[in-house]
C-alpha positions as CSV (number, residue, x, y, z in Angstrom):
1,X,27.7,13.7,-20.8
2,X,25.6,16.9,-20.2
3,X,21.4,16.6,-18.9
4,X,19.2,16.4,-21.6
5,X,19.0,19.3,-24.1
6,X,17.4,22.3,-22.5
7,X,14.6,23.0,-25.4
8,X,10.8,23.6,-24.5
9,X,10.1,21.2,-27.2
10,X,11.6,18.5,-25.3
11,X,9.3,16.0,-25.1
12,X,8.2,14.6,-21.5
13,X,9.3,11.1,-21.9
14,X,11.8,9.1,-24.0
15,X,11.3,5.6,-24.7
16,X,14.5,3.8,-25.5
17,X,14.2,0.1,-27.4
18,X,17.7,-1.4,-28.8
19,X,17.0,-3.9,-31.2
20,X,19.0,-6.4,-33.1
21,X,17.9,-8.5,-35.9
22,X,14.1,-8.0,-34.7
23,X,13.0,-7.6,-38.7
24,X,9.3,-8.0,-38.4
25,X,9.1,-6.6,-34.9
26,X,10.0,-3.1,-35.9
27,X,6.3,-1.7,-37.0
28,X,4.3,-3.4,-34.8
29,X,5.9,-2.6,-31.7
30,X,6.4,1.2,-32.9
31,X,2.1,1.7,-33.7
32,X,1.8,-0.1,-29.5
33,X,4.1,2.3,-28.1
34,X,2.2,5.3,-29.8
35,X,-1.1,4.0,-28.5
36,X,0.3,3.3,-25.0
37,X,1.8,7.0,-24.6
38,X,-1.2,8.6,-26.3
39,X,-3.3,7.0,-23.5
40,X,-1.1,8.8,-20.8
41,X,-3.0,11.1,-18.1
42,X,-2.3,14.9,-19.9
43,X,-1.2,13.3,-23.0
44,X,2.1,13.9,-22.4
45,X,4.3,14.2,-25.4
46,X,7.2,11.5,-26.2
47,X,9.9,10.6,-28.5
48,X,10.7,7.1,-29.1
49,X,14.5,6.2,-30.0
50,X,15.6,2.9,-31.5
51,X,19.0,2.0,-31.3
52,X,19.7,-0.7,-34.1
53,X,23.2,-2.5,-32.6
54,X,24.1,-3.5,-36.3
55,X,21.7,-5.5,-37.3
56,X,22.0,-7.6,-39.9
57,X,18.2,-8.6,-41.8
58,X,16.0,-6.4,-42.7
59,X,16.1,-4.7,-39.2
60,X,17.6,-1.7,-40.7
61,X,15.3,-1.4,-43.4
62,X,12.1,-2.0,-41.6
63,X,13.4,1.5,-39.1
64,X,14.3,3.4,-42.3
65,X,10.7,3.0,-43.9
66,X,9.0,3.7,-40.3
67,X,10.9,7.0,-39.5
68,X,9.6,8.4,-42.6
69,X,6.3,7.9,-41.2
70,X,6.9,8.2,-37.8
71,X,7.9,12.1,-36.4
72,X,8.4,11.0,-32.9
73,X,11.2,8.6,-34.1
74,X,14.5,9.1,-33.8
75,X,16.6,5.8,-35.0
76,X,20.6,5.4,-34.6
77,X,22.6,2.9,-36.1
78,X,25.8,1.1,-34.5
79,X,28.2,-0.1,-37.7
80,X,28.8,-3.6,-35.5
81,X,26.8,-5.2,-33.2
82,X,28.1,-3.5,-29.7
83,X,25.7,-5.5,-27.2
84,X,22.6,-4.4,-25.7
85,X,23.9,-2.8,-23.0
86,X,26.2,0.1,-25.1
87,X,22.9,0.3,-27.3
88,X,21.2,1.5,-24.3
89,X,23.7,3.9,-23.4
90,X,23.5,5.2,-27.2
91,X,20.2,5.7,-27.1
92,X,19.9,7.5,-23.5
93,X,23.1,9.7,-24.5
94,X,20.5,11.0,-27.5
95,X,17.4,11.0,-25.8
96,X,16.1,14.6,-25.1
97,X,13.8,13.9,-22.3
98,X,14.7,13.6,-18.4
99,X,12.5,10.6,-17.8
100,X,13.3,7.5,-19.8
101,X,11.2,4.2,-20.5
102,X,12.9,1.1,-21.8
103,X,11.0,-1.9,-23.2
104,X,12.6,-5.2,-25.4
105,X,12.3,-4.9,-29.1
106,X,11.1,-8.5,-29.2
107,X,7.4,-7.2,-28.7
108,X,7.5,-9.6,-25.1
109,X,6.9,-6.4,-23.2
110,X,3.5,-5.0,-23.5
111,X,3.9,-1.1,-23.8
112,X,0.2,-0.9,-22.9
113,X,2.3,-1.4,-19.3
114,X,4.2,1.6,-19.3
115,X,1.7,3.6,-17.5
116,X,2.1,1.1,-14.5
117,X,5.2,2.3,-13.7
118,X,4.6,6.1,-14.5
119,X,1.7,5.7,-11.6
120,X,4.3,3.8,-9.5
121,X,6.4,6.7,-9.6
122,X,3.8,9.4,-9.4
123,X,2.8,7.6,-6.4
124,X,6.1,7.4,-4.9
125,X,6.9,11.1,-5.9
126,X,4.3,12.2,-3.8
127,X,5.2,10.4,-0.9
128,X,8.8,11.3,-1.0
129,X,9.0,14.3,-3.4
130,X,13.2,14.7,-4.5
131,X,14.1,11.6,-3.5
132,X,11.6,9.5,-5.4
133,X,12.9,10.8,-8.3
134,X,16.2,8.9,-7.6
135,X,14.5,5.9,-7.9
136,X,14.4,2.7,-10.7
137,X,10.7,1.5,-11.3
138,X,11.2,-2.1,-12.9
139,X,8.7,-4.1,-14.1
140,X,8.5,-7.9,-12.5
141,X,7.3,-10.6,-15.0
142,X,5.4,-13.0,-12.9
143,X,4.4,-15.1,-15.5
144,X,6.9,-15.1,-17.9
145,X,5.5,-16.7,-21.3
146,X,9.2,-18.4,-22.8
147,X,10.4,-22.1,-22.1
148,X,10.8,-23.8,-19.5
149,X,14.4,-23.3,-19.9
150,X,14.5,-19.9,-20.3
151,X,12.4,-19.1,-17.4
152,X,14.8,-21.4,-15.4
153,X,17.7,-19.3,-16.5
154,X,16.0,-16.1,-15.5
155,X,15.2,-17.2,-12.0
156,X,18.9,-18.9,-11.6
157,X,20.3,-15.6,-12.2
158,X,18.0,-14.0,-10.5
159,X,18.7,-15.7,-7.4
160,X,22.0,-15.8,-7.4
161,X,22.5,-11.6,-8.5
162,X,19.8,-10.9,-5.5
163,X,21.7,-13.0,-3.5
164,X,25.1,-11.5,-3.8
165,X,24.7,-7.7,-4.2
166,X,21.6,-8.0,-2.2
167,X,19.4,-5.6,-4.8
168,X,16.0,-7.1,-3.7
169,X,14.8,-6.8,-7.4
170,X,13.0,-10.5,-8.5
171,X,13.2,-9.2,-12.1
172,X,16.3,-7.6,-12.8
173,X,16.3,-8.7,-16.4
174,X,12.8,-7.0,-17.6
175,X,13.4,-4.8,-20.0
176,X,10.7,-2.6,-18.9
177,X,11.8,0.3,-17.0
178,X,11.5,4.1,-16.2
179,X,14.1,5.9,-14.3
180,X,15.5,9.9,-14.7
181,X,18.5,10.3,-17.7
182,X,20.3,11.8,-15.3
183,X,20.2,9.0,-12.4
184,X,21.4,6.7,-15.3
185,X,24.2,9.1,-16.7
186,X,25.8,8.9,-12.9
187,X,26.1,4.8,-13.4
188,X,29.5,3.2,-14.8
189,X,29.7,2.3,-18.1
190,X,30.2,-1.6,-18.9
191,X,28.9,-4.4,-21.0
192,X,26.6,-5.6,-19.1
193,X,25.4,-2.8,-17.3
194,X,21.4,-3.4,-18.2
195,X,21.8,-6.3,-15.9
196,X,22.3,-4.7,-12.9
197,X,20.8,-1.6,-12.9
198,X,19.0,-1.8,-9.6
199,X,22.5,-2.8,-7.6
200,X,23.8,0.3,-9.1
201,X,21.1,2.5,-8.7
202,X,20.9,1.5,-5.4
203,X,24.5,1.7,-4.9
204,X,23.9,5.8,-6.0
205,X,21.3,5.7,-3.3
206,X,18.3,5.3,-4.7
207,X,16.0,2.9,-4.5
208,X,13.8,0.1,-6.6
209,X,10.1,-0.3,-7.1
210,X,9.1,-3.3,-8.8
211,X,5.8,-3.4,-10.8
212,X,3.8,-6.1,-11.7
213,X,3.7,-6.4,-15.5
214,X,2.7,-8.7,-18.5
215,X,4.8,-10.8,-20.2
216,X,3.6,-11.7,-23.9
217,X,5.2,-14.8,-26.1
218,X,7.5,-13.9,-28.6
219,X,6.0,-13.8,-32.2
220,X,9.0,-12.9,-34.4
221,X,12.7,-14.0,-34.5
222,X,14.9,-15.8,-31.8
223,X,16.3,-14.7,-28.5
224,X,20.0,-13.3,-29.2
225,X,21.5,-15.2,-26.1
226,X,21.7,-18.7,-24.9
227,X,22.0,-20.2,-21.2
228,X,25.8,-20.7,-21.2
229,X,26.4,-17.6,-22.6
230,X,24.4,-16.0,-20.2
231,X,25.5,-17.6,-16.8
232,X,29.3,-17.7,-17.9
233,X,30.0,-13.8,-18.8
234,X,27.0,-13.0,-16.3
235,X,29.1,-14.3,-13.3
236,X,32.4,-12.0,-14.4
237,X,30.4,-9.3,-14.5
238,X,28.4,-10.1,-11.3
239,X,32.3,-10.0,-9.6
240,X,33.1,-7.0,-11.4
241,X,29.6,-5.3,-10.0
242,X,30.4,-6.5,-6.3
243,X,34.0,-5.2,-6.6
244,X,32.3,-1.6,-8.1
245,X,29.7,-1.3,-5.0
246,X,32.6,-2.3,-2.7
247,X,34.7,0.8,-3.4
248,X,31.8,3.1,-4.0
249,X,31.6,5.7,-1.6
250,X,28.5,8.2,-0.5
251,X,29.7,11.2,1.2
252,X,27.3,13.6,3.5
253,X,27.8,16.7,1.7
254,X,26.7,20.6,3.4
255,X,27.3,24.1,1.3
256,X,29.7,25.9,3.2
257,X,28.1,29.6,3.6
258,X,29.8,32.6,4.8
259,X,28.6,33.7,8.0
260,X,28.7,37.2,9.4
């Protein structure tokens, strides 16, 4: 897949949110994320692109009434539920910006948080210019408003993922994130790639800055996966990940020039 489209129109940021039966949440979350990029330093143009991985309720409906009112949205539609990770990859292929933002279409992540990470990276562009830009900013959910359950879950995997592939990253699962369309069109494409984007970011070498973000409770609808779920496929793929950095190489690489 090629860069983003070269057009002066494109906007500076794309902000990516699959959804799947989030009926309710659609609206709401859409009006926030206008507010929080309007708020930007330079107000910097966006686009905001929803991925709907065949929804089933009125999901569908609710994003055909918004983008008649909304011309910064851009909606696409999978025919069958294809996973959260593949609606990702859908919505970056589309996206016409170089810098994405992803955020949950749950309404748990607060978009007024986005500019934390744009100042994370502005901070960390200045201090390494090029190579900054390599980076993942994540956000980090210290106080993570679901059950007590849930929030077990999260920290069991995030324990055991940090553990093995040695990312450094105590919220791999926030859904909150900014990185460059083209660090993320360099990744391998799997299932369950949201998961463990900072391994393989850093396995591209780049590096991850975590930001301190909220976490609100969710208003609307359920969460689409359960604890079993979760640990049993998540440890396959962890494998899979481990055997991926494992034959990953990173070669030093010089243009040869003709000398005279």
């Amino acid at each position: 897949m090629s860069s983003a489209v070269s057009d002066e129109k494109c906007p500076t940021y794309s902000v990516v949110v699959p959804v799947l039966n989030e009926a309710g949440n659609i609206q709401p979350l859409i009006d926030e994320i206008a507010v929080a990029m309007a708020s930007l330093a330079g107000n910097s143009n966006h686009e905001i692109v929803y991925v709907d991985d065949g929804s089933t309720d009125g999901t569908t409906a609710d994003l055909g009434a918004a983008v008649k009112t909304n011309k910064c949205l851009r909606v696409f539609r999978h025919a069958e539920p294809c996973g959260q990770s593949q609606a990702l990859i859908t919505g970056i292929d589309h996206a016409r910006s170089e810098w994405i933002i992803t955020l949950d279409g749950d309404g748990q992540n607060d978009p007024a948080d986005i500019h934390k990470l744009i100042e994370a990276r502005d901070s960390a562009v200045a201090a390494e210019p090029g190579y900054a830009e390599r980076f993942l900013y994540v956000g980090y959910r210290r106080r993570r408003n679901d059950s007590l359950a849930r929030r077990y879950q999260s920290w069991l995997a995030n324990d055991i993922r940090g553990w093995i592939l040695g990312d450094h990253t105590p919220d791999s699962g926030c859904g909150l994130k900014l990185f460059r369309r083209g660090v993320f069109l360099q990744l391998p494409r799997f299932n369950a790639l949201h998961r463990f984007l900072p391994a393989l970011v850093i396995r591209t070498g780049g590096r991850v800055v975590s930001v301190d973000v909220s976490h609100r409770p969710r208003l609307r609808g359920v969460s689409k996966y359960g604890l079993w779920r979760r640990l049993g496929i998540g440890i396959i793929d962890l494998f899979g990940v481990v055997w991926l950095i494992a034959r990953s190489t990173r070669p030093e690489i010089s243009e040869q020039k003709d000398v005279k």
